[in-house]
RODO-2510 file (C-alpha; in nm, 4 decimals, decimal comma):
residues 467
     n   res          X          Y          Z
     1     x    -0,9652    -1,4403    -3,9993
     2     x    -0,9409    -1,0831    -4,0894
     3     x    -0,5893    -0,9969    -4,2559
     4     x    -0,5557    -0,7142    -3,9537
     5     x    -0,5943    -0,9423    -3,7095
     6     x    -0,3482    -1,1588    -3,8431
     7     x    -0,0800    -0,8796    -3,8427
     8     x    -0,2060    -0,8018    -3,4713
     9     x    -0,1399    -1,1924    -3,3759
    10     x     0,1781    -1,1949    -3,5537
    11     x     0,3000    -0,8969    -3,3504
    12     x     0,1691    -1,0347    -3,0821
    13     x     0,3423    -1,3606    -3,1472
    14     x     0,7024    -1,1383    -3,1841
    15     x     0,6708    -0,9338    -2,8659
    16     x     0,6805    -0,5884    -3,0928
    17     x     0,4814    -0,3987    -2,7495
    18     x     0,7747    -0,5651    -2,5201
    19     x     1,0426    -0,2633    -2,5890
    20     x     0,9931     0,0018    -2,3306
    21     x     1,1367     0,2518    -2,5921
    22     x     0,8599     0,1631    -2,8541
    23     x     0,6001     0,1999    -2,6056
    24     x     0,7134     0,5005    -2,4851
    25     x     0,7561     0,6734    -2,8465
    26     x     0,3741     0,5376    -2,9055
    27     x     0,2362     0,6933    -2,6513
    28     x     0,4233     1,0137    -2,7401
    29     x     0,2786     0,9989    -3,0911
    30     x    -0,0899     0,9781    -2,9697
    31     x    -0,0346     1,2291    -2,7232
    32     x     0,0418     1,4191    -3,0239
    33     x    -0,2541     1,3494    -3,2157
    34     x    -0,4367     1,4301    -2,9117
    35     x    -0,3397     1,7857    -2,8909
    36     x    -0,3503     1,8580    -3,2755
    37     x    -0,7306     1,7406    -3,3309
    38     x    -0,8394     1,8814    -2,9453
    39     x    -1,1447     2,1086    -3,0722
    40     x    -1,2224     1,7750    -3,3333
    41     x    -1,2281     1,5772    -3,0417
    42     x    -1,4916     1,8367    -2,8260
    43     x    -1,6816     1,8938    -3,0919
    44     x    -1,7522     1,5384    -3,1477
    45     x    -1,7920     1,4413    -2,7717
    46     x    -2,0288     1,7328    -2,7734
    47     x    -2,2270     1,5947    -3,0928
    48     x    -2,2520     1,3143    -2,9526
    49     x    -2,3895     1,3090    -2,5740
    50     x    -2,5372     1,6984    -2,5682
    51     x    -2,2605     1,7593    -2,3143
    52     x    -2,1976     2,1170    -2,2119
    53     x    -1,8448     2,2896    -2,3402
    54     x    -1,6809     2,2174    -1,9857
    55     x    -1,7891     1,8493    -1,9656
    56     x    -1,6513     1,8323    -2,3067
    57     x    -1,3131     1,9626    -2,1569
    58     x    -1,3259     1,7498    -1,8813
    59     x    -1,3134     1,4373    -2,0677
    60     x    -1,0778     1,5385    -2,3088
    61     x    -0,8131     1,7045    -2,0324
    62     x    -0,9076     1,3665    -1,8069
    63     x    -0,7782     1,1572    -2,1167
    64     x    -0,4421     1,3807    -2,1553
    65     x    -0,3688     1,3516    -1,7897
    66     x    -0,3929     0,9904    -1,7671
    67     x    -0,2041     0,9754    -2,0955
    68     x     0,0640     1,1448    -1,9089
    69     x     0,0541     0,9144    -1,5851
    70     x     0,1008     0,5933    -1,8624
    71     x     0,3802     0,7147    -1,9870
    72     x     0,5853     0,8466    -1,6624
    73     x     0,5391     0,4904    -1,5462
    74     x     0,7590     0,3834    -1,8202
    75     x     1,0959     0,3874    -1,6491
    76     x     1,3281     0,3122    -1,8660
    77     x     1,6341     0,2965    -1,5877
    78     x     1,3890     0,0773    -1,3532
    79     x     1,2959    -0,1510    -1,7193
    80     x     1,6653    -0,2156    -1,7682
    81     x     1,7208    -0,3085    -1,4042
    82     x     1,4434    -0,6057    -1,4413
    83     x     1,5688    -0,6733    -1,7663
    84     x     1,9264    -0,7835    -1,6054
    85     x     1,8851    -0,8557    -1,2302
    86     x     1,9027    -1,2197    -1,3250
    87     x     2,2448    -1,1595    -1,4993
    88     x     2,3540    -0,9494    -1,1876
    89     x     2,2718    -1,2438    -0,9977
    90     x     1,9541    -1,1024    -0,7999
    91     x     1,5821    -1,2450    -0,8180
    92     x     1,3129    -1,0730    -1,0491
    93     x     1,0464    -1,0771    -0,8275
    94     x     0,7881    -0,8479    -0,9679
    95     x     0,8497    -0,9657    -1,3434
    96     x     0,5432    -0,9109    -1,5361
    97     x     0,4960    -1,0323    -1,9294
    98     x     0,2064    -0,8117    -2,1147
    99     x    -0,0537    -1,0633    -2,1871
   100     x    -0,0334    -1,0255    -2,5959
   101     x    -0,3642    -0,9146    -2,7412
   102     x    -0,6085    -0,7032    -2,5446
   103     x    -0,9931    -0,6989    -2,6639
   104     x    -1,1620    -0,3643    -2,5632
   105     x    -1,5758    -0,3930    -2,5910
   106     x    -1,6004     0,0059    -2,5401
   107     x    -1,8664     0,1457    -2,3188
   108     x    -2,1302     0,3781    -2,4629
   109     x    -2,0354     0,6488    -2,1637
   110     x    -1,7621     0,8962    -2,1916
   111     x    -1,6876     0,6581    -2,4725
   112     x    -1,3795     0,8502    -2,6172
   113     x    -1,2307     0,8992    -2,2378
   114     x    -1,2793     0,5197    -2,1742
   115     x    -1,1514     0,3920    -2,4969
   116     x    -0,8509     0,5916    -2,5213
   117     x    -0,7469     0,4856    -2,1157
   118     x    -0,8165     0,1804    -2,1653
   119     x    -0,5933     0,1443    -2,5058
   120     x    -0,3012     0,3528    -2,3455
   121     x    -0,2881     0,1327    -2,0312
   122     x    -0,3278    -0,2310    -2,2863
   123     x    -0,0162    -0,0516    -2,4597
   124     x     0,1896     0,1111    -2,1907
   125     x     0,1568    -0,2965    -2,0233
   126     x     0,3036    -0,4047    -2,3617
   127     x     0,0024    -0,5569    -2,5349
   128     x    -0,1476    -0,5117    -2,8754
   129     x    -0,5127    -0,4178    -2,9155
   130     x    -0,8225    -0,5006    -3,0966
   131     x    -1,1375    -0,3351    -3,0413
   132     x    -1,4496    -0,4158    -3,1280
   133     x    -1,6182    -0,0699    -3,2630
   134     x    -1,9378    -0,1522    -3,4756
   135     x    -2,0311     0,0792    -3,7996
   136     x    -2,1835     0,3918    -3,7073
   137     x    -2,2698     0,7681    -3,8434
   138     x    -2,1886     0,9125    -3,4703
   139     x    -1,9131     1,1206    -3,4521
   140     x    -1,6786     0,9641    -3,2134
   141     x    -1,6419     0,6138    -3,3299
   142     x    -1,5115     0,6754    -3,6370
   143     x    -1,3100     0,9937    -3,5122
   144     x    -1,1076     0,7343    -3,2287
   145     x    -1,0380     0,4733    -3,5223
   146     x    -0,8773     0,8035    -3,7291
   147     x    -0,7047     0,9375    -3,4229
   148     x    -0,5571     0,5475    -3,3432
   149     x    -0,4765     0,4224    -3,6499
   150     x    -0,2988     0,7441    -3,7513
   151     x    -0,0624     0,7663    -3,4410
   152     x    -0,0151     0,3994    -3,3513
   153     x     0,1772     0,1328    -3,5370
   154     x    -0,0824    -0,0427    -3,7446
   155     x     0,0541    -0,3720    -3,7004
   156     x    -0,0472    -0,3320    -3,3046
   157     x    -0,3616    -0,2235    -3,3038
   158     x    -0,7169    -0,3626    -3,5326
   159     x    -1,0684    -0,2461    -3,5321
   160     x    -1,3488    -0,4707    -3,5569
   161     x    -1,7392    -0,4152    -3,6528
   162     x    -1,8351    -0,7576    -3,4824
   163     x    -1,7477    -0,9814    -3,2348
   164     x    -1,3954    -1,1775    -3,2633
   165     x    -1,3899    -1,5589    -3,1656
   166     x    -1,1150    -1,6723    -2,9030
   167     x    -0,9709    -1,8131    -3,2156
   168     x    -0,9403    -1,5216    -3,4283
   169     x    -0,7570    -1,3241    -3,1037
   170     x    -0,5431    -1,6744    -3,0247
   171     x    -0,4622    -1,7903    -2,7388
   172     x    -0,2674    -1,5181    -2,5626
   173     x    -0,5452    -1,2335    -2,5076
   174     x    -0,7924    -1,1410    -2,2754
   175     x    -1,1302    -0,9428    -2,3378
   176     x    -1,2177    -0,6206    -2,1492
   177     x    -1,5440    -0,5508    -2,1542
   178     x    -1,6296    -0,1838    -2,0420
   179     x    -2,0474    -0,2517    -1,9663
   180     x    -1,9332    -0,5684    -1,8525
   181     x    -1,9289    -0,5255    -1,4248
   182     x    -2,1191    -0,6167    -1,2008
   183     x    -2,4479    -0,4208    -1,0475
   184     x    -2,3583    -0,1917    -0,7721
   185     x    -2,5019     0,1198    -0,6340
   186     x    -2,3168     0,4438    -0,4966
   187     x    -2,4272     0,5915    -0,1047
   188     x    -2,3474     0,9259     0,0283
   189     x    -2,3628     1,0058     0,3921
   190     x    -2,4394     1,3543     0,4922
   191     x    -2,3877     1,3700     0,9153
   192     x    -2,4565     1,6806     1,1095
   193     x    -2,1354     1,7666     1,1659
   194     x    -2,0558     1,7885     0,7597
   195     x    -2,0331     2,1419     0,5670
   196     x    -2,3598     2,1482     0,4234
   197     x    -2,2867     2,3587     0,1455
   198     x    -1,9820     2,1690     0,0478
   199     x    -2,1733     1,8438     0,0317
   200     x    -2,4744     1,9657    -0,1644
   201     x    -2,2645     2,1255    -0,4486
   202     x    -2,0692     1,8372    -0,4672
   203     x    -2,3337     1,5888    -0,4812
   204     x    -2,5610     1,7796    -0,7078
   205     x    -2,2573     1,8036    -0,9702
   206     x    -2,2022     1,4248    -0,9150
   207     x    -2,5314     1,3309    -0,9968
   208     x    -2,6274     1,5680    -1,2569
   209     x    -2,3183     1,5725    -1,4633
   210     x    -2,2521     1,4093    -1,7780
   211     x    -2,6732     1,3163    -1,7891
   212     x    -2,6530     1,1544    -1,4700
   213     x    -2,4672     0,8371    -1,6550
   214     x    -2,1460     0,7567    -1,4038
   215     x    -2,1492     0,4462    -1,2721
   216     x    -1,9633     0,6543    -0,9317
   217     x    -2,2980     0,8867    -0,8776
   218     x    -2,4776     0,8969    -0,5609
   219     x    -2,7702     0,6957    -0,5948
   220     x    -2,8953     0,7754    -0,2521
   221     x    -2,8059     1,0119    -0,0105
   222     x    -2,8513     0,9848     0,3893
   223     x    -2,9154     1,2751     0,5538
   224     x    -2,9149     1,3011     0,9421
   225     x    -3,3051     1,4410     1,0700
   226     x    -3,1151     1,7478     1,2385
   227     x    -2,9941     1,9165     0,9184
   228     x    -3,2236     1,7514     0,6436
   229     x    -3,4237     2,0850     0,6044
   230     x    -3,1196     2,3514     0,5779
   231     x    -2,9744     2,0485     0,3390
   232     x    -3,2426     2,0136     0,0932
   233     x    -3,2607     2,4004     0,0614
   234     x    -2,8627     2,3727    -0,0273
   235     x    -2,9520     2,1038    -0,3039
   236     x    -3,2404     2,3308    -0,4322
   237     x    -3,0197     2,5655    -0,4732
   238     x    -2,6940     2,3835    -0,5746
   239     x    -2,9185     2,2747    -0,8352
   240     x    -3,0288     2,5513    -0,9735
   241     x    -2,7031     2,7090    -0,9957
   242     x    -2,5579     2,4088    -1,1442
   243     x    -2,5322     2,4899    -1,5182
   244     x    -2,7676     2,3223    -1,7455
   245     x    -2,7672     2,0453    -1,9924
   246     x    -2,8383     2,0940    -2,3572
   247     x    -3,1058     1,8671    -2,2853
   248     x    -3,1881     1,9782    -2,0133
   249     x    -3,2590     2,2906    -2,1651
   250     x    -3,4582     2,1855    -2,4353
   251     x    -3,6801     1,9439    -2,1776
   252     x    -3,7473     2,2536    -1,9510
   253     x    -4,0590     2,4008    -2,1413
   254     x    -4,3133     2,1497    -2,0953
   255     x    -4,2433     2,0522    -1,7241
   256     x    -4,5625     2,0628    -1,5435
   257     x    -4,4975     2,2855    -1,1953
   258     x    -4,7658     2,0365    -1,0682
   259     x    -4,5042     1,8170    -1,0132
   260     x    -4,3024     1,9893    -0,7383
   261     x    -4,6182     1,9127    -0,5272
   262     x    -4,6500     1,4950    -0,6742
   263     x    -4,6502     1,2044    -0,3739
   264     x    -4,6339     0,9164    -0,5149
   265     x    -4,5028     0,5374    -0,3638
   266     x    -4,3704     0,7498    -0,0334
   267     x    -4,1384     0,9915    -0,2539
   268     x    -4,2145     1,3346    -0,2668
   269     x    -4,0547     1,5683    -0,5639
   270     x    -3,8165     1,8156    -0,3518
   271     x    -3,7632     2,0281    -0,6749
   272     x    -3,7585     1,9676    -1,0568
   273     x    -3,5656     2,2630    -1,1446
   274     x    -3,1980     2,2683    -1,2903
   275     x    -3,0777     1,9782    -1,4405
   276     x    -3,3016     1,6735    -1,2766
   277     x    -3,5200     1,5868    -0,9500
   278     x    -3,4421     1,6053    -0,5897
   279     x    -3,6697     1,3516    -0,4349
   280     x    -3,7176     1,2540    -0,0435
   281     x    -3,8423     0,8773     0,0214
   282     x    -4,0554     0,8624     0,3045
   283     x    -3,9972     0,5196     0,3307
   284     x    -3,6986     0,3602     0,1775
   285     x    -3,6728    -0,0153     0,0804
   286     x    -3,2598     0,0042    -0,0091
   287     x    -3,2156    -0,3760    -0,1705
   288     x    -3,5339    -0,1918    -0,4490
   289     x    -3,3050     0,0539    -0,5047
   290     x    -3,2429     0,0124    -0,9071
   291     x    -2,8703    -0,1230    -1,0499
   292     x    -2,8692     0,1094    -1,3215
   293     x    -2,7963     0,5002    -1,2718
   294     x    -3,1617     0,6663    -1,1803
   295     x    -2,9603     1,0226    -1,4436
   296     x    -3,2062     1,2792    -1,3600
   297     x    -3,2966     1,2123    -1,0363
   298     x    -3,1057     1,2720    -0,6411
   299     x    -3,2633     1,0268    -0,4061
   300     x    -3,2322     1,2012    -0,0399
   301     x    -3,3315     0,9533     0,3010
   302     x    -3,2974     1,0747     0,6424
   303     x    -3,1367     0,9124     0,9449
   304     x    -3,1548     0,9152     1,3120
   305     x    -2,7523     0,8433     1,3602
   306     x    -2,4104     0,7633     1,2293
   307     x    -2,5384     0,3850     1,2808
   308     x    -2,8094     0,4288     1,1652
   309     x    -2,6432     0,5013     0,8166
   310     x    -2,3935     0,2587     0,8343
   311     x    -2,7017    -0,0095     0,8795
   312     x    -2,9019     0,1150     0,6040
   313     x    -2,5569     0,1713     0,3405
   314     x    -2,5173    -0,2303     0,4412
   315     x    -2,8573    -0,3179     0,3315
   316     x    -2,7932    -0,1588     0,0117
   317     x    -2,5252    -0,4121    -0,0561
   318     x    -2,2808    -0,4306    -0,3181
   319     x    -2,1943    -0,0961    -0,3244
   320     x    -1,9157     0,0102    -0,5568
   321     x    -1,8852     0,3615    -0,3610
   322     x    -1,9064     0,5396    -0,0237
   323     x    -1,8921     0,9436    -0,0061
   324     x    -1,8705     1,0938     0,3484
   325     x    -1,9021     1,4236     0,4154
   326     x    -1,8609     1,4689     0,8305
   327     x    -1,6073     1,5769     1,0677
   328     x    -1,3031     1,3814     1,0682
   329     x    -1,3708     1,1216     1,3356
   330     x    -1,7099     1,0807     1,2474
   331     x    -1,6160     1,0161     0,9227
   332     x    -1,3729     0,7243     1,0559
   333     x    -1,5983     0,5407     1,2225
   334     x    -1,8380     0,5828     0,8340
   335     x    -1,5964     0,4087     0,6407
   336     x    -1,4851     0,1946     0,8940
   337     x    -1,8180     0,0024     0,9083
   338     x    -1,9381     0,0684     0,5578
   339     x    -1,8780    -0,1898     0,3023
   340     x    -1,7943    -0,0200     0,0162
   341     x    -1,4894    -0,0776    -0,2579
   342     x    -1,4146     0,2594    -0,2618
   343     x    -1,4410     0,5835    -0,0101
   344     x    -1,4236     0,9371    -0,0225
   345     x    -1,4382     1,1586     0,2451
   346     x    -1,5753     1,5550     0,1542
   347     x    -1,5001     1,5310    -0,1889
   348     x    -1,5910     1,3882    -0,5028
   349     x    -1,2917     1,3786    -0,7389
   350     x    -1,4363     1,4674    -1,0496
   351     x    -1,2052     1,1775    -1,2376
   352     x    -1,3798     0,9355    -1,0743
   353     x    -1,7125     1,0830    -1,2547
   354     x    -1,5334     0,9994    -1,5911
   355     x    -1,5525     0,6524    -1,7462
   356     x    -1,6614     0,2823    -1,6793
   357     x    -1,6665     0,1754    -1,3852
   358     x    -1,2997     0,0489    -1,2003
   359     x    -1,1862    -0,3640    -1,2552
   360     x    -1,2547    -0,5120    -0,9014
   361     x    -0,9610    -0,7272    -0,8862
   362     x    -0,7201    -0,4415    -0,7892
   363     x    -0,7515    -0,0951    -0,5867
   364     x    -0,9196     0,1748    -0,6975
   365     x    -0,7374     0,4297    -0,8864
   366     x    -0,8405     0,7861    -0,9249
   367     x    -0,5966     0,8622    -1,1834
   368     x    -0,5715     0,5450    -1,3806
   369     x    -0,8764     0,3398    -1,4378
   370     x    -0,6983     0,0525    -1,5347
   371     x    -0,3316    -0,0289    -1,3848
   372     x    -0,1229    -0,1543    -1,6161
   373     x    -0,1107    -0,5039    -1,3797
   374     x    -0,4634    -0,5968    -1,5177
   375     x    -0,3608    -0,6200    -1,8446
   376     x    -0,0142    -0,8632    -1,7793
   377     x     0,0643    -1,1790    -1,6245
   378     x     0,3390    -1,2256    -1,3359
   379     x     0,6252    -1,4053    -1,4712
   380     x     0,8663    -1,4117    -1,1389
   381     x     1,2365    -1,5056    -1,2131
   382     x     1,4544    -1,6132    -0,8851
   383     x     1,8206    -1,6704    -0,8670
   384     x     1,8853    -1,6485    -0,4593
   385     x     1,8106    -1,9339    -0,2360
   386     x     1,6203    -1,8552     0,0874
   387     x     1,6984    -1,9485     0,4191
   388     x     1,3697    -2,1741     0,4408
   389     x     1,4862    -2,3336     0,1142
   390     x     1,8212    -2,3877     0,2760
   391     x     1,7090    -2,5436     0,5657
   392     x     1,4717    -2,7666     0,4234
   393     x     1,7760    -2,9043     0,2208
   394     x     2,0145    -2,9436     0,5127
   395     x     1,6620    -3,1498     0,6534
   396     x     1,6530    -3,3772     0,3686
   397     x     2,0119    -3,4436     0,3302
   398     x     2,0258    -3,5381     0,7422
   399     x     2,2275    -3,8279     0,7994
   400     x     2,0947    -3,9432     1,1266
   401     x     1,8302    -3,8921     1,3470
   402     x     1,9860    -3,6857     1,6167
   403     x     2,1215    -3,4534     1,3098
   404     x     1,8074    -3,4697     1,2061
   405     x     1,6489    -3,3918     1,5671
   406     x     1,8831    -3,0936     1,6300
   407     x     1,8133    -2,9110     1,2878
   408     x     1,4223    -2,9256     1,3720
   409     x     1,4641    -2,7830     1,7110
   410     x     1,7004    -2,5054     1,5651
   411     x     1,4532    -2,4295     1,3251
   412     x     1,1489    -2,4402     1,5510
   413     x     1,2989    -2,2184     1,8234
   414     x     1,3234    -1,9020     1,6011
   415     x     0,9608    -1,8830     1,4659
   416     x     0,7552    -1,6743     1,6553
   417     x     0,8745    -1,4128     1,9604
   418     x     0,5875    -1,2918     2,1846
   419     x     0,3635    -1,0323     2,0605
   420     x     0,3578    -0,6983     2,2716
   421     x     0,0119    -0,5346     2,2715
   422     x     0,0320    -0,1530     2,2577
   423     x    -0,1155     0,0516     2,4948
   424     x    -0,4712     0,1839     2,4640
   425     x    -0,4910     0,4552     2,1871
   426     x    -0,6434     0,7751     2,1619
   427     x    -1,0186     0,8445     2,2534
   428     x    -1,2671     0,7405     1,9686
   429     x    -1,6260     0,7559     1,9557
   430     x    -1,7285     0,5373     2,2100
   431     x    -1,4820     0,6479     2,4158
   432     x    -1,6148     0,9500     2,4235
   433     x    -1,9243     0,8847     2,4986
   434     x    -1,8013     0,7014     2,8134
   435     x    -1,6185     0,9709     2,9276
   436     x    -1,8577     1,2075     2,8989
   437     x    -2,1252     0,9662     3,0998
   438     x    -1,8639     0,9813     3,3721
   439     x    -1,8046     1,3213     3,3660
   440     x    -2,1553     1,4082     3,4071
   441     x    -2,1528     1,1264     3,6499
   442     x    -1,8853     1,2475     3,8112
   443     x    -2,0324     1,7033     3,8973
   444     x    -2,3155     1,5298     4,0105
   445     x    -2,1486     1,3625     4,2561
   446     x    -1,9086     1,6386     4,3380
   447     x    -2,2183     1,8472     4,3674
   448     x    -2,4085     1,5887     4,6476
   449     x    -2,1196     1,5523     4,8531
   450     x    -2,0327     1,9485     4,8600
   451     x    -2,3617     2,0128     4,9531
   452     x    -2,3878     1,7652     5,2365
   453     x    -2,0587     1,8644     5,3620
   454     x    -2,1676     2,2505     5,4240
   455     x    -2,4851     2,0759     5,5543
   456     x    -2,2968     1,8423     5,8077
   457     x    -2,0538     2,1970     5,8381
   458     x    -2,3823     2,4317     5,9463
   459     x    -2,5179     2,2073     6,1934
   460     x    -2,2090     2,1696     6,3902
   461     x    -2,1612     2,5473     6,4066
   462     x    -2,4939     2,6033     6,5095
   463     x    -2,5020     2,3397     6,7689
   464     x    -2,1578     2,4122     6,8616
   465     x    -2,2654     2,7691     6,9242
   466     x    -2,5680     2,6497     7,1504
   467     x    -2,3101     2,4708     7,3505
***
């Protein structure tokens, strides 16, 4: 076993992360480091992925922010008040113990934005980190081990160029694998009641951005039949206006124009300008539909209704995002019925763009991509008795039946009290469509019975007048 990992499972061992005031200071002193080296840092993410100056700033501002959101959670009042509720006599409910040594298998994408989060939120939980960064010549791998090792206490955090055993890390650890989640695909739903404009700028930056690499863009979009020609010219032109790629810009010159025209396998090539392809599948087979991100390409499908999207998003399966753009109410009834982990209705938080994908076993966050709850253990502490454990004691200590008999009936009689169903609520979708039935329903009727009436009232004045 490396001598560095030895000092990180010896401070592991000690509890050096537990102090809320060491944590706090170590995030202050990378925050630091972050601000002095901020054109290093662009200038390597740039070198790196061919990113554009403002995706550069994105990622770099995106790490800041959530740098900031760590280390406001630290409470040091609210630390202080777990620390002692025991010795004030009151139960320690939501107790959690960092989990000792975190192992961080980085992500190739947004790589310095998903190592850095991911390190903060190990450390802000109280843990101490290894991660496993292999030799390279590319700029940001060995930039992050300078930037770490020279703000964080060296004893807390080790670098690795291969794999560590479970028995290098020890037995308190747990290994976070960034590539490491499961396939998933991401749907957007474009109804005719959305902002057209809106929802093609926003899903032309989601795709294209950062190469098309997020694990949160669209990889299909479904378009309802009454606005799929005004919405393709938006992502035309969204695209076009979208700024290009390095890349990109190098790729341009030998693009056949041919290929504007190309059917192939029931797709037909929308347009090929800007950054990548806007493609509409004639026929769509959604379980085909690849796990990977498709980068340079917007997959557009049309459909006849608002269940008609929520069947086909279904079919897709797994999917590890929704994006709605609608009217409110329509897009209720979306993400009501579409089985996604995570919804957004006409937006696309450009955070969410950022990084490797969320952990599944807790809710999304759009500012931190890993709560600090993944990486700790609950470790509950109670001091109060509860009236259930009371009773259950008075049952057990019952000296005769009828003591016995009378504590069971007391007990029994104060479970449940009736449940009062509210009233009908407002009108919703089919509601509306009911109403509307019987409101047509309804003139029609109105209109037969007005017209025999001056009928019935005609014939007795001109018979009357005969008379």
């Amino acid at each position: 076993m490396a001598a560095s990992l030895r000092a990180v499972r010896e401070a592991a061992l000690d509890g050096r992360m537990h102090n809320i005031f060491t944590r706090r200071t170590q995030l202050e002193a990378l925050q630091q480091t972050l601000l002095e080296k901020a054109d290093a840092i662009q200038d390597a993410i740039r070198a790196d992925t061919g990113y554009v100056a403002a995706e550069a700033a994105v990622e770099y501002l995106l790490t800041l922010s959530t740098l900031k959101e760590y280390h406001q959670s630290l409470n040091i009042d609210r630390a202080l008040q777990d620390e002692y509720a025991i010795a004030r006599g009151e139960d320690a409910a939501s107790r959690r113990d960092p989990v000792g040594i975190v192992y961080i298998v980085p992500t190739s994408y947004t790589v310095f934005y998903s190592v850095l989060v991911a390190v903060a939120g190990a450390l802000t939980a109280g843990n101490c980190i290894v991660i496993e960064l292999p030799n390279s010549l590319r700029a940001l791998p060995v930039l992050i081990k300078e930037l770490l090792e020279s703000s964080l206490d060296r004893s807390t955090i080790a670098f690795v160029p291969t794999p560590a055993t479970d028995e290098d890390l020890g037995p308190q650890h747990m290994r976070l694998h960034q590539d490491d989640h499961l396939p998933g695909k991401v749907v957007a739903v474009v109804d005719r009641t959305a902002n057209i404009n809106h929802a093609a700028e926003a899903l032309v930056a989601a795709r294209f951005s950062f190469d098309g690499r997020s694990p949160y863009a669209p990889d299909l979009v479904l378009v309802n039949e009454y606005i799929k020609e005004p919405f393709l010219m938006a992502l035309v032109q969204a695209s076009v206006s979208f700024p290009p790629s390095a890349s990109a810009i190098q790729g341009d010159e030998g693009r056949p124009e041919k290929k504007d025209q190309e059917e192939r396998g029931g797709l037909r090539v929308v347009s090929s300008l800007g950054r990548g392809e806007i493609v509409e599948a004639d026929q769509l087979e959604p379980k085909a539909l690849p796990d990977q991100p498709t980068g340079g390409r917007l997959l557009v499908h049309t459909v006849r209704s608002l269940d008609h999207a929520i069947d086909l998003s279904n079919l897709v399966g797994n999917l590890r995002g929704a994006y709605v753009f609608a009217h409110e109410k329509s897009a209720k009834y979306l993400t009501q019925f579409i089985n996604a982990r995570v919804s957004f209705v006409n937006h696309i938080p450009v955070e969410v763009l950022v990084g490797p994908s969320a952990p599944e076993q807790v809710a999304f966050d759009r500012s931190m991509r890993y709560p600090t709850m993944i990486f700790s253990v609950p470790r509950p502490h109670y001091i109060s008795r509860t009236r259930l454990s009371q009773s259950a004691t008075d049952i057990l200590h019952a000296k005769s039946a009828s003591a016995l008999r009378s504590t069971l009936v007391l007990q029994s009689s104060e479970l449940f009290s009736p449940t009062q169903r509210p009233l009908g609520g407002g009108v919703g979708f089919f509601e509306q469509g009911i109403l509307t039935g019987l409101g047509l329903f309804s003139i029609s009727m109105l209109a037969g019975v007005s017209a025999l009436s001056y009928w019935t009232w005609t014939m007795v004045a001109k018979h009357g007048s005969r008379i």
